[in-house]
N, C-alpha and C positions, 0 to 999 in steps of 0.2 A: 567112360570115354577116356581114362585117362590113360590105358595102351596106346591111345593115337600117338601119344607122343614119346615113347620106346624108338630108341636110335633105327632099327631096324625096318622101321615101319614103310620109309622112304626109299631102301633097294627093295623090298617086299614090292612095292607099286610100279617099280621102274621095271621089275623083271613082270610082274602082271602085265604090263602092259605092251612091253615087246616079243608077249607070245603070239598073241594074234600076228604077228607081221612072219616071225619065224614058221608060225603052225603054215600061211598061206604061202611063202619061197616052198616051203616042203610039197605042199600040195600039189603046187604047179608042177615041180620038179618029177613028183611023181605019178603025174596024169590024174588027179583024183578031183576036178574042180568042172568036172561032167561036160557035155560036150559042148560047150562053147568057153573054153576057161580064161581066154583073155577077159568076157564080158565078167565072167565071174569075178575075176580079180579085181579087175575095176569096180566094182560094185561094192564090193566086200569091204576093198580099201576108202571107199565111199562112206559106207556106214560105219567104219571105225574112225573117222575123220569127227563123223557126228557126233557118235559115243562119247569119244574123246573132249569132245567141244562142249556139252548138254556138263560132263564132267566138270571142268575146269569152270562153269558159269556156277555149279552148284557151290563149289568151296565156301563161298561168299557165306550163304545163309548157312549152311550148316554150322561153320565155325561160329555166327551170330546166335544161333539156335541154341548150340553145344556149349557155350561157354569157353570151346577149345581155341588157343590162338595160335595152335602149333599149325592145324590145318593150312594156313597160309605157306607155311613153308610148303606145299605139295604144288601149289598155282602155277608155280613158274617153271617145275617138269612136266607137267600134267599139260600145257600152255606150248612148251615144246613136243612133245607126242599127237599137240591137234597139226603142229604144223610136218610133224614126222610123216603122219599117215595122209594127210593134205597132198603133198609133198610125191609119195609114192602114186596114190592116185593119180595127179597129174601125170604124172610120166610113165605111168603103166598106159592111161590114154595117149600120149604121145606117143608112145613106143609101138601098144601093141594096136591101136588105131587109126593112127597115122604115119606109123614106122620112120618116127623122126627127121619127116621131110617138113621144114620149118614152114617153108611157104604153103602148104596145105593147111599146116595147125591154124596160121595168121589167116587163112581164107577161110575154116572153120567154125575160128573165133569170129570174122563179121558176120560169118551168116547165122550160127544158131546160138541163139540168145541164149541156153542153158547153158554155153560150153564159154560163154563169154561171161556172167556172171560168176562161177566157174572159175574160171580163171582171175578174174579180180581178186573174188575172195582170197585164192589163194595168195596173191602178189600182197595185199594187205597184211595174210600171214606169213609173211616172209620179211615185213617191215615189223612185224610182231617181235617175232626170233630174232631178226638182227640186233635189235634192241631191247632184249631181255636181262642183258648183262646188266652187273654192279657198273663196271665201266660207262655205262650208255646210259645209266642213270645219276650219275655224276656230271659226264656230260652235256645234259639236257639240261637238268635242274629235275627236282622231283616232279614240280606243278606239270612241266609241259610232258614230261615223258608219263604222268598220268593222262593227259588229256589221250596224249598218241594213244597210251594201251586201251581207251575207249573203244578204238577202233575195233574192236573183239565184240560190242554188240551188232555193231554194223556186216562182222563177217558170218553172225550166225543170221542174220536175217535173209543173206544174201546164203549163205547156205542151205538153208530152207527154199528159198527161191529156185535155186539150181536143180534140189530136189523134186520139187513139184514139179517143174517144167522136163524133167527127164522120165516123171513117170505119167507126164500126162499124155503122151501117145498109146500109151496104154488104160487108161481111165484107172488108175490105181491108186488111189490116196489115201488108205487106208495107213500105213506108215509113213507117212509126210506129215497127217493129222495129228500123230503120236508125236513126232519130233517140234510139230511147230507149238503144238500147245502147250508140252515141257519149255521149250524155250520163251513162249511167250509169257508161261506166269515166273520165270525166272529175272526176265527184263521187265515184266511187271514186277514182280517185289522189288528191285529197286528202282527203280520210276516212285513206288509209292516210297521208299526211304527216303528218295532226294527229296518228295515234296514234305513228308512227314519232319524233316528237316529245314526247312526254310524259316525264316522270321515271319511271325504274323503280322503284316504290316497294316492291317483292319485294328490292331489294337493300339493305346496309347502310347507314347513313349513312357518308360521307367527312368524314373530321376533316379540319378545312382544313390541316394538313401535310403529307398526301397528293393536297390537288387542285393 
């Protein structure tokens, strides 16, 4: 493991992961996203949002598992590519959906519940990205600008959420079940770290001559 952390490693991921967005402008441009390509796009940009997301939640335990601590340094690209392709999505729905008539999006958003969770998630990650910086964590203090970046569990369950309910007109859960059960044993392993971490407070106190 110890190539992970070769200088290289980190434009290596950066261009891996802004092919997907370039391969789709090209597609579109060139008619190849079959006949309905707006939904295609949206879709697409859908599921690399998730990738991306399923991604950036893994860092955690792998670099735990790995012994590696350079992995951490990938989080906070990896972190903005969830919000990169988040990002495109939304506005490929505005644009090619609702052809950037703001007051239909706002009428949209109360009436169908997926496109309103949806959109939270996103505005969450956009509170993400804003405050990813050195700067913004200076500003905060570390304690609170960890609690904010919590917010990152909250946006995968709601994206899971969004999911399900865009393919349940269709009865298709078959890749909803894939993405939620990644992400659920992901937030499960640490759920069990925090609790694996707690003091056992069933036990006696330790006089400090025996710690």
């Amino acid at each position: 493991m110890r190539w992970l952390g070769h200088p290289a490693v980190k434009p290596a991921v950066f261009v891996l992961w802004l092919l997907p967005a370039i391969w789709l402008l090209w597609a579109a441009a060139q008619d190849q996203l079959g006949a309905n390509p707006a939904e295609a796009l949206i879709r697409s940009l859908g599921d690399w949002t998730l990738r991306a997301l399923v991604l950036v939640l893994l860092v955690t335990p792998l670099r735990v598992w790995s012994g590696v601590p350079w992995l951490a340094r990938l989080r906070r690209m990896l972190g903005l590519f969830v919000f990169f392709y988040g990002s495109l999505h939304w506005l490929a729905y505005a644009w090619f959906d609702m052809g950037f008539v703001w007051q239909d999006i706002v009428g949209d958003v109360r009436k169908r519940p997926f496109i309103l969770v949806g959109t939270v998630a996103w505005v969450l990650l956009m509170m993400l990205a804003a405050t990813s910086f050195n700067r913004a964590i200076r500003w905060l203090g570390a304690a609170r600008w960890q609690r904010l970046h919590r917010l990152v569990y909250a946006v995968a369950v709601l994206a899971v959420l969004h999911f399900f309910w865009m393919r349940a007109g269709k009865r298709d859960f078959a890749e909803v079940a894939v993405y939620a059960g990644v992400l659920a044993a992901l937030l499960g392993w640490r759920l069990w770290r925090w609790i694996d971490r707690q003091p056992d407070r069933s036990s006696p106190p330790v006089s400090a001559t025996e710690r």
